[in-house]
C-alpha positions as CSV (number, residue, x, y, z in Angstrom):
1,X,12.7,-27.1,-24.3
2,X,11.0,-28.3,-20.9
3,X,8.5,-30.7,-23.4
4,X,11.5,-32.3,-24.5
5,X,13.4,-32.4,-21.3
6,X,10.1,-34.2,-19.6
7,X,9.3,-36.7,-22.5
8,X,12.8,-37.8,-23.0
9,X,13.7,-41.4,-23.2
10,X,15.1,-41.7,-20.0
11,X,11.6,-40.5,-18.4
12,X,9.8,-43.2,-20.3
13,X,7.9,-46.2,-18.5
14,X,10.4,-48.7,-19.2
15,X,9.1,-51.5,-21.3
16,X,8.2,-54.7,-19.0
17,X,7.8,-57.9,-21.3
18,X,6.4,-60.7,-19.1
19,X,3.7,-58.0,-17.4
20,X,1.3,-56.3,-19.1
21,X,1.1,-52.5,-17.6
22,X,-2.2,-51.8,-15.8
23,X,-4.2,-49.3,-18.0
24,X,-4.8,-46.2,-16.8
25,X,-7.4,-44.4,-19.4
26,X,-10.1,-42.1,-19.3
27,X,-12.7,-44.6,-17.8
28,X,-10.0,-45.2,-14.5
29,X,-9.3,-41.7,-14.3
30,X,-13.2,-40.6,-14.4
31,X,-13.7,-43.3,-11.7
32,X,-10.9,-41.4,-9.8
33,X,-12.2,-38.8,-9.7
34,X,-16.1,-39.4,-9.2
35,X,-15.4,-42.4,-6.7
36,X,-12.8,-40.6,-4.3
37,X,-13.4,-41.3,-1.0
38,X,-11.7,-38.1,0.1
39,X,-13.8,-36.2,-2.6
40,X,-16.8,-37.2,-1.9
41,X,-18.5,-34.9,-0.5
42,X,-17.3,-31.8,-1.9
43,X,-18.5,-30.6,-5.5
44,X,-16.1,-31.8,-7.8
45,X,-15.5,-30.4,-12.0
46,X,-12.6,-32.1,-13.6
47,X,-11.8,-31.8,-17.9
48,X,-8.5,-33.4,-19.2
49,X,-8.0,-32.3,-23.1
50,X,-5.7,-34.0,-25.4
51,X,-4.3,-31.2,-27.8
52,X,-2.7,-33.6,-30.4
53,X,-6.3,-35.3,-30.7
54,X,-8.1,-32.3,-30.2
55,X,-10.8,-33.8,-27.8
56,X,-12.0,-34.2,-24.5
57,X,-10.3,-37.4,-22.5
58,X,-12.4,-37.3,-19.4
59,X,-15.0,-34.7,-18.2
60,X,-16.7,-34.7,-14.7
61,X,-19.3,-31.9,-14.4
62,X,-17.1,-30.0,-16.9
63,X,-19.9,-27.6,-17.8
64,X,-21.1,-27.0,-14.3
65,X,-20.0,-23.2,-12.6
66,X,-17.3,-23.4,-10.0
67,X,-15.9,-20.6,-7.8
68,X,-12.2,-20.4,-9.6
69,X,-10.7,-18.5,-6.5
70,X,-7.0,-17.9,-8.4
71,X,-7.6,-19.8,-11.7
72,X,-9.2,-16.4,-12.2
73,X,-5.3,-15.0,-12.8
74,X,-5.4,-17.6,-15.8
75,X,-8.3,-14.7,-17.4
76,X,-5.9,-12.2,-16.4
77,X,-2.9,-13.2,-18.2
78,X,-5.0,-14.0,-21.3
79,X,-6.4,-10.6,-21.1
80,X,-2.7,-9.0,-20.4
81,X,-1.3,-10.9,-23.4
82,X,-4.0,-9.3,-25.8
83,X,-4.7,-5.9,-24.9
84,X,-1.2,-4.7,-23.1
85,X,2.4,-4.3,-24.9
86,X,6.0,-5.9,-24.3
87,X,6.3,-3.1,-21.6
88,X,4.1,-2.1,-18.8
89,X,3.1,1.8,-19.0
90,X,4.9,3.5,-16.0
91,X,2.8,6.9,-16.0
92,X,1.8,9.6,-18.4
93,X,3.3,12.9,-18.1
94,X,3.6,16.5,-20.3
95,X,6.1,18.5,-19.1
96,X,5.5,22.2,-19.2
97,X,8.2,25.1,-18.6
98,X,9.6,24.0,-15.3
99,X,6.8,21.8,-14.4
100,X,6.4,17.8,-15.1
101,X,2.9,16.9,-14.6
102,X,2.0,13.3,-14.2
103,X,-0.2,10.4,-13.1
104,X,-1.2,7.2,-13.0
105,X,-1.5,4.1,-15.7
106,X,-2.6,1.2,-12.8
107,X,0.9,0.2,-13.1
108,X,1.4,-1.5,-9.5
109,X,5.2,-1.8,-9.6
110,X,6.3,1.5,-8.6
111,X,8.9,1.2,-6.1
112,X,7.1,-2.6,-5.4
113,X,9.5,-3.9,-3.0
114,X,9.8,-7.6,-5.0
115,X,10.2,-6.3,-8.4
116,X,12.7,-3.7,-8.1
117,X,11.6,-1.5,-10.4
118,X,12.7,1.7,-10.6
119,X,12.5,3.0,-14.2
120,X,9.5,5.7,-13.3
121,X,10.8,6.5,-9.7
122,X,14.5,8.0,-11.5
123,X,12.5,9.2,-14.0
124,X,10.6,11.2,-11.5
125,X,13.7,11.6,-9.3
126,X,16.2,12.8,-11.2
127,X,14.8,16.5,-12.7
128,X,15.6,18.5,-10.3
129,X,15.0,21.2,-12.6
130,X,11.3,20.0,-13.1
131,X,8.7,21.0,-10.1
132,X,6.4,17.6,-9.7
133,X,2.9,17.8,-9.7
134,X,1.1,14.9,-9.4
135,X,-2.8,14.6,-10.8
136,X,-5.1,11.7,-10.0
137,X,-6.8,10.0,-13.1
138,X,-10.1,9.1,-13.4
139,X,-10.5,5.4,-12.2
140,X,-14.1,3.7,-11.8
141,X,-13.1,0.8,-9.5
142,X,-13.3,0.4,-6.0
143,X,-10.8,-0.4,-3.6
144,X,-12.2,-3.6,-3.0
145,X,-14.4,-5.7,-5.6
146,X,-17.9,-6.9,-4.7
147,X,-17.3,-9.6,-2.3
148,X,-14.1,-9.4,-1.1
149,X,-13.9,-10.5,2.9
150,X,-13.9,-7.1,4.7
151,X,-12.4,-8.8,7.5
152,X,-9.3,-9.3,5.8
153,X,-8.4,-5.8,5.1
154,X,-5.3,-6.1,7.5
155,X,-3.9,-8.9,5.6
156,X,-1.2,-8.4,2.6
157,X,-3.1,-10.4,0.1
158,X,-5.9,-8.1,0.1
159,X,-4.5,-5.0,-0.7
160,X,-6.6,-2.0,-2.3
161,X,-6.8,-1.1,-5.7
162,X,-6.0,2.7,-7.2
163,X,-4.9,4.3,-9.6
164,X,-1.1,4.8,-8.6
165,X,0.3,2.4,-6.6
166,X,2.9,2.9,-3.9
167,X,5.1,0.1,-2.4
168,X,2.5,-2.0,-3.6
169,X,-0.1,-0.3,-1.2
170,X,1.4,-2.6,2.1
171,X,3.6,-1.5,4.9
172,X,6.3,-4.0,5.4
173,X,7.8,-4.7,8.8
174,X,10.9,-6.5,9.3
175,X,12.7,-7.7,12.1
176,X,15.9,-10.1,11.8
177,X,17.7,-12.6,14.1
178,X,19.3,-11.2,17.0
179,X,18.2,-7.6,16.6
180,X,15.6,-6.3,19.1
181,X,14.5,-3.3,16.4
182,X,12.5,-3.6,13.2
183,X,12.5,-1.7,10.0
184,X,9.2,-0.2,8.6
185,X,8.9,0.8,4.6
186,X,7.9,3.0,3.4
187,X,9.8,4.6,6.8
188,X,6.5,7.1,6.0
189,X,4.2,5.1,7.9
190,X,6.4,4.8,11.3
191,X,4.8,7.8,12.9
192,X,1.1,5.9,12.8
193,X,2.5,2.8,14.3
194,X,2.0,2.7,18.4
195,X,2.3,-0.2,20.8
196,X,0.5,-2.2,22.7
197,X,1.7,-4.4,25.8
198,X,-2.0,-6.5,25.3
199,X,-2.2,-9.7,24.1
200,X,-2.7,-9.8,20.4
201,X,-6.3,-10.0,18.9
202,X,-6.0,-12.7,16.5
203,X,-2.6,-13.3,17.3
204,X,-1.6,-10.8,14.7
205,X,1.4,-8.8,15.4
206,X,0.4,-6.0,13.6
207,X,-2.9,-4.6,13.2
208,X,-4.1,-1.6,11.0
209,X,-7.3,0.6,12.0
210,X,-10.5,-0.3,10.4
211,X,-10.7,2.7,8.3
212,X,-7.9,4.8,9.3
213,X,-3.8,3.7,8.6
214,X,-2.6,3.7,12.0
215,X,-1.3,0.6,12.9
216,X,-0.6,-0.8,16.2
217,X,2.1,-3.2,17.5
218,X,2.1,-6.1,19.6
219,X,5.1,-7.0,21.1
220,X,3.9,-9.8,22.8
221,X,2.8,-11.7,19.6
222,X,6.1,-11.0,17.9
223,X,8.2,-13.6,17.3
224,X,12.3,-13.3,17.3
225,X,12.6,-12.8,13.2
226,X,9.4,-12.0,11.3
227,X,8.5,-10.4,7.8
228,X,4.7,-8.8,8.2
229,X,3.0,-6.9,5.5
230,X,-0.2,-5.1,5.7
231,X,-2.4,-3.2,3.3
232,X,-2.7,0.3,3.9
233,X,-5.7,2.9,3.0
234,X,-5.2,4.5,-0.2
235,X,-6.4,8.4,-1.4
236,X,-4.7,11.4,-3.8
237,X,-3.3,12.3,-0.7
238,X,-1.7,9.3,0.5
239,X,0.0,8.9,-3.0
240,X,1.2,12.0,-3.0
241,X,2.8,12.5,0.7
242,X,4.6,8.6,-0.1
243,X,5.8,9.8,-3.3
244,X,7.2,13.1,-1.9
245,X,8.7,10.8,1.1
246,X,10.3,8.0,-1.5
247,X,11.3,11.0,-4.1
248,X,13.2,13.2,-1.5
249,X,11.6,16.1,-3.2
250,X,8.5,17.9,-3.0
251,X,5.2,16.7,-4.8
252,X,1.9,18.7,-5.7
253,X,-1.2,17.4,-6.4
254,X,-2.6,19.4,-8.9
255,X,-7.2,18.7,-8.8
256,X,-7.0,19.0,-12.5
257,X,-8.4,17.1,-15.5
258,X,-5.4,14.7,-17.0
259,X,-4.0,16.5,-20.3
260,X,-4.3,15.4,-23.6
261,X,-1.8,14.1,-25.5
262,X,0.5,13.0,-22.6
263,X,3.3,10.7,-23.7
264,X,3.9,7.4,-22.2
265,X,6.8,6.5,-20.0
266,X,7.4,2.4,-20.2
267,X,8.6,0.6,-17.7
268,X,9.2,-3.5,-16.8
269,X,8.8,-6.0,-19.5
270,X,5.2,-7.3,-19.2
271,X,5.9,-10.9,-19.3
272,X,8.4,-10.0,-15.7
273,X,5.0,-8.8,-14.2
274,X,2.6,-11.7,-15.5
275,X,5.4,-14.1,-14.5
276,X,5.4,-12.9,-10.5
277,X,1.2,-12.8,-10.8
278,X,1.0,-16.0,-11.8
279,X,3.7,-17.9,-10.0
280,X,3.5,-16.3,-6.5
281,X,-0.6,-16.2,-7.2
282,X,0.1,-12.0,-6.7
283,X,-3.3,-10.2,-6.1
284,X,-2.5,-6.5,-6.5
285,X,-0.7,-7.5,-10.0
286,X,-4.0,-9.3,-11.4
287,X,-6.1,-6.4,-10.3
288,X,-3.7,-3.1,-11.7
289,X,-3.5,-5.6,-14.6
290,X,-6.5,-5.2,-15.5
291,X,-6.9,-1.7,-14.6
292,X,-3.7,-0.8,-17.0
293,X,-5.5,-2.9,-19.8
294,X,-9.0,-1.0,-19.6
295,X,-6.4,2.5,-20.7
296,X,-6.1,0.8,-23.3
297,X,-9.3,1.0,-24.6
298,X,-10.6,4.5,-22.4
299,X,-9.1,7.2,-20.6
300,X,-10.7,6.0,-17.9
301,X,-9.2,3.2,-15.7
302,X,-11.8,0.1,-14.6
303,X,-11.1,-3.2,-13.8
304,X,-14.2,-3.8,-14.9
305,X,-14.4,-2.5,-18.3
306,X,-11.5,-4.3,-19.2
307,X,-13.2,-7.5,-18.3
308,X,-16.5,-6.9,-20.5
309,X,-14.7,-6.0,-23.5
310,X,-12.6,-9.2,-22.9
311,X,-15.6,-11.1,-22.9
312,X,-17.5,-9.8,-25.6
313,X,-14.3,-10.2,-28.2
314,X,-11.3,-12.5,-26.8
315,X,-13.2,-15.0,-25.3
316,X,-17.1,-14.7,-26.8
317,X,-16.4,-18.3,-28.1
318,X,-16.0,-19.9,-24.9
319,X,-18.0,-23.3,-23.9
320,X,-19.8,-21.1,-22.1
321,X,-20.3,-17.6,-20.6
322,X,-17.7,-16.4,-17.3
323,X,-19.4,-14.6,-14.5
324,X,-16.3,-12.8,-14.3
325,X,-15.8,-10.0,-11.3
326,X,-12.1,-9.2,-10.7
327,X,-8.8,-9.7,-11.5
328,X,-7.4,-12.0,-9.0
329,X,-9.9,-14.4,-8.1
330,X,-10.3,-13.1,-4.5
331,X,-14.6,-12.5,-5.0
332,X,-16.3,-15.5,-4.8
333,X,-18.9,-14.5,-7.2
334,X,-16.3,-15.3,-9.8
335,X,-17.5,-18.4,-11.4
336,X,-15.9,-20.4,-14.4
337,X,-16.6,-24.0,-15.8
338,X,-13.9,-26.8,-16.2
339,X,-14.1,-26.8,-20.0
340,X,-14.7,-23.1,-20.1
341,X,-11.0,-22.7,-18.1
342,X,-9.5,-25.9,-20.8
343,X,-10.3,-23.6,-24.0
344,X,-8.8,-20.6,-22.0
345,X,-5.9,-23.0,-21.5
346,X,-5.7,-23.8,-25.2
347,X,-5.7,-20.1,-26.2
348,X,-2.8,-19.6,-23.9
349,X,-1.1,-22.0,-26.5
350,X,-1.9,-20.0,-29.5
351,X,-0.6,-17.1,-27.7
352,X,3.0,-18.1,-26.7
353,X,5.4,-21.1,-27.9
354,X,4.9,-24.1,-25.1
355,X,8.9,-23.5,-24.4
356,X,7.9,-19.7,-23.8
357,X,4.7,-20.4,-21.8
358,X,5.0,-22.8,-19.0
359,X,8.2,-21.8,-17.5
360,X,5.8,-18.3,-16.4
361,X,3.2,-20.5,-14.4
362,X,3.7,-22.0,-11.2
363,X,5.4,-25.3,-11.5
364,X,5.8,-28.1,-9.8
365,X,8.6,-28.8,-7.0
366,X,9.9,-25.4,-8.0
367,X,9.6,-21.3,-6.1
368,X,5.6,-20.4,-6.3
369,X,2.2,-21.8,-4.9
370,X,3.6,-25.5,-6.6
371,X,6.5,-25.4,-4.8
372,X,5.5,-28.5,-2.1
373,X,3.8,-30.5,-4.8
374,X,4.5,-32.5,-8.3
375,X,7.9,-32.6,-6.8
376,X,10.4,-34.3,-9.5
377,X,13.7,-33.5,-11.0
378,X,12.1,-32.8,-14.5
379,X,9.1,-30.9,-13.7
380,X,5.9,-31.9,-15.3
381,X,2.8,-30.1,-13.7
382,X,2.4,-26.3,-14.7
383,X,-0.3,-23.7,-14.0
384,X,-2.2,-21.9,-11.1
385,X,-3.7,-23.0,-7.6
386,X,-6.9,-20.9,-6.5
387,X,-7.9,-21.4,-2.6
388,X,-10.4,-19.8,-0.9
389,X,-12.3,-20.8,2.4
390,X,-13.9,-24.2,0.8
391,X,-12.5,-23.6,-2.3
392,X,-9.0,-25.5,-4.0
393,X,-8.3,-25.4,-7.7
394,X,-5.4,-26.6,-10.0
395,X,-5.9,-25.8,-13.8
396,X,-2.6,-26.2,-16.2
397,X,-0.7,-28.4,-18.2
398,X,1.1,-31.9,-17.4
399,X,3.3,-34.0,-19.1
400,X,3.0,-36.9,-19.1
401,X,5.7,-40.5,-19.1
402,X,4.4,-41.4,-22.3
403,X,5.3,-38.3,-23.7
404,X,2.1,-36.7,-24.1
405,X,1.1,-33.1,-23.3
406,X,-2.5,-32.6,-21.4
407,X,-4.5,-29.6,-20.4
408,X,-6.5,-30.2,-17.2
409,X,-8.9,-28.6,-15.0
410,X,-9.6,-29.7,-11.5
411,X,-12.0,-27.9,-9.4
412,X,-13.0,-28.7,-5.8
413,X,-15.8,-26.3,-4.0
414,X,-18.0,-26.8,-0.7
415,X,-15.8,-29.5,1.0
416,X,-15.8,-29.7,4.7
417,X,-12.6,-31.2,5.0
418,X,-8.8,-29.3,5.6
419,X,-7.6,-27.7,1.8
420,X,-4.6,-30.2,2.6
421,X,-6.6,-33.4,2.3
422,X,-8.3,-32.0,-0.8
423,X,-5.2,-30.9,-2.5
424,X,-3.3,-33.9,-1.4
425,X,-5.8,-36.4,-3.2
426,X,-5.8,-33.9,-6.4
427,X,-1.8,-34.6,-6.4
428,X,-3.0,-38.1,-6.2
429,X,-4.7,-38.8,-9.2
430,X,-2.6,-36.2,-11.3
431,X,0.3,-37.6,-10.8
432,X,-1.3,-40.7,-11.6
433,X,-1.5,-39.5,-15.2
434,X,1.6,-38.3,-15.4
435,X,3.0,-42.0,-14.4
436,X,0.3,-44.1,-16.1
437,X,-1.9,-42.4,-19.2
């Protein structure tokens, strides 16, 4: 079990007769935090909870709103644990004579070029005595949620949302060392690419149409190996033409109401998917998330929905209310307080055994959005980052030399200075509790 691992003796302070150990309690840490010089002009919310005492240690403006940027993927998982299964639902299908008739759950994996999944493409691939027809299903959401940045429609961590994802809705380019070609997938998409021998606007290499999916090429911006990914513009039509392309085979869509009584076709293991969204900080996972938890409760898919019913039953007993817009934390009208995020936290305890739970969020020294801080052979920091322009946010659990487990929230908005210095000086004092509380 990591708790043990971290709070064995060999991790302990080691006892120092002649000097006494300078304390580090809640009074030094609050004056940490609300004297830091680096902090000081930015809006600052800190809680640190003590499970075992059941209270509060320190609290800085712990019941003041912040903008939670990816914290917000915290809410997600919560809301994944309680409304979905073990499995993710692939699709829904009724087959009928020679005819399988499908569509979409939200389930973003389909042929998602990290996860490997492909339980519903063979299931879909390998009928060949089945003619595929492909219906879209009602889904209430927009592509983008209110407040999004426009402006970063060409980048890969603003994909759109829909219904039936494909690839995970991006484009990916490839190119490797010593090869003067690169690959495009889905190869669909390599008739809308075009060059350009102009200097790059923005220094991007590729850039995609404003509202259209061709996608030009600069060469001169390209550098000698490079991995690019960029969202492209979803539609029935879109899904369909990349599903007959991946399949091999031909695909209808039929402009139909879904059946009743389809049956369900189950694909990855929930926690794989909640593991990647939390730990790479995945946005197109935290959004279809949500999406493939509102079927659970209509036939219609909204990110949205899901989210009200959370709050009015799962979390109705929170310190106090979320303004809660998305699923990934990319809006800034999200807003969540520090001791709101710490009960979240403790719910997230209730939910899954500590030896089951932290190894799925982002953890210190290790692959994900911790991997260049809390570096140590034994980890001991583990939860989610959230960064948007002015906006950098740690929330999780840390272990501590003394062998004590906290749950913290540290939220820094409206700063001025680089997201390095900010996150530098949160590293700071947090790994000040881990050596000294």
């Amino acid at each position: 079990m990591l708790f043990t691992l971290a709070c064995s003796s060999a991790n302990k302070v080691p006892a120092v007769s002649s000097v006494e150990p300078e304390r580090f309690g809640p009074a030094e840490i609050k004056r940490e935090v609300a004297n830091s010089e680096v902090l000081r002009q930015s809006f600052v919310g800190f809680a640190l909870y003590d499970p075992e005492l059941n209270e509060m240690v320190v609290e800085h403006n712990a019941d003041k709103y912040f903008v939670p940027a990816s914290n917000t993927k915290l809410f997600t998982f919560y809301a994944g644990l309680k409304m979905l299964g073990d499995s993710i639902p692939a699709l829904k299908y009724v087959s009928r004579g020679d005819s399988l008739i499908f569509w979409g759950t939200g389930d973003p994996t389909f042929t998602h070029m990290d996860l490997k999944n492909t339980i519903a493409y063979d299931f879909l691939k390998n009928r060949p005595e089945k003619k595929l027809y492909y219906i879209d299903a009602p889904f209430a959401s927009t592509p983008y949620a209110s407040n999004w940045g426009w402006d970063d429609y060409n980048y890969y961590y603003q994909p759109e949302r829909n219904v039936f994802p494909v690839h995970g809705n991006i484009v990916k380019f490839l190119r490797e060392e010593g090869k003067p070609a690169y690959s495009t997938t889905p190869g669909y998409f390599k008739a809308q690419v075009s060059a350009d021998s102009a200097d790059a606007p923005n220094g991007d290499t590729f850039v995609r149409g404003w509202r259209n999916n061709s996608i030009t090429y600069y060469p001169k911006q390209a550098a000698a190996r490079f991995s690019t990914e960029v969202p492209f513009i979803t539609s029935p039509a879109t899904v369909v033409a990349l599903l007959a392309d991946t399949l091999n085979r031909p695909v209808e869509w039929l402009k139909t109401d879904v059946p009743e009584n389809g049956k369900v076709l189950y694909g990855l293991p929930a926690d794989t998917v909640f593991k990647r969204m939390l730990q790479v900080s995945d946005n197109l996972l935290a959004e279809q998330l949500m999406a493939l938890a509102s079927g659970t409760i209509s036939d219609t898919l909204s990110v949205e929905r899901a989210i009200q019913y959370m709050k009015r039953t799962y979390l109705s007993d929170l310190p106090d209310e979320p303004v809660w817009v998305d699923g990934s934390g990319l809006s800034s009208m999200n807003m969540f307080t520090p001791r709101s995020i710490i009960a979240l936290l403790q719910k997230l305890l209730q939910e899954r055994p500590q030896e089951e739970l932290l190894p799925m969020l982002a953890t210190g020294g290790r692959p994900g959005t911790f991997r260049n801080i809390y570096k140590a052979d034994v980890p001991y920091v583990f939860g989610k980052s959230g960064t948007l322009s002015h906006v950098h946010n740690q929330s999780g659990y840390i272990l501590t030399k003394s062998g004590k487990m906290l749950l913290f929230s540290f939220m820094n908005n409206n700063y001025a200075v680089p997201t390095s210095a900010i996150r530098d000086e949160m590293v700071r004092i947090m790994t000040e509790v881990h050596n000294r509380y």
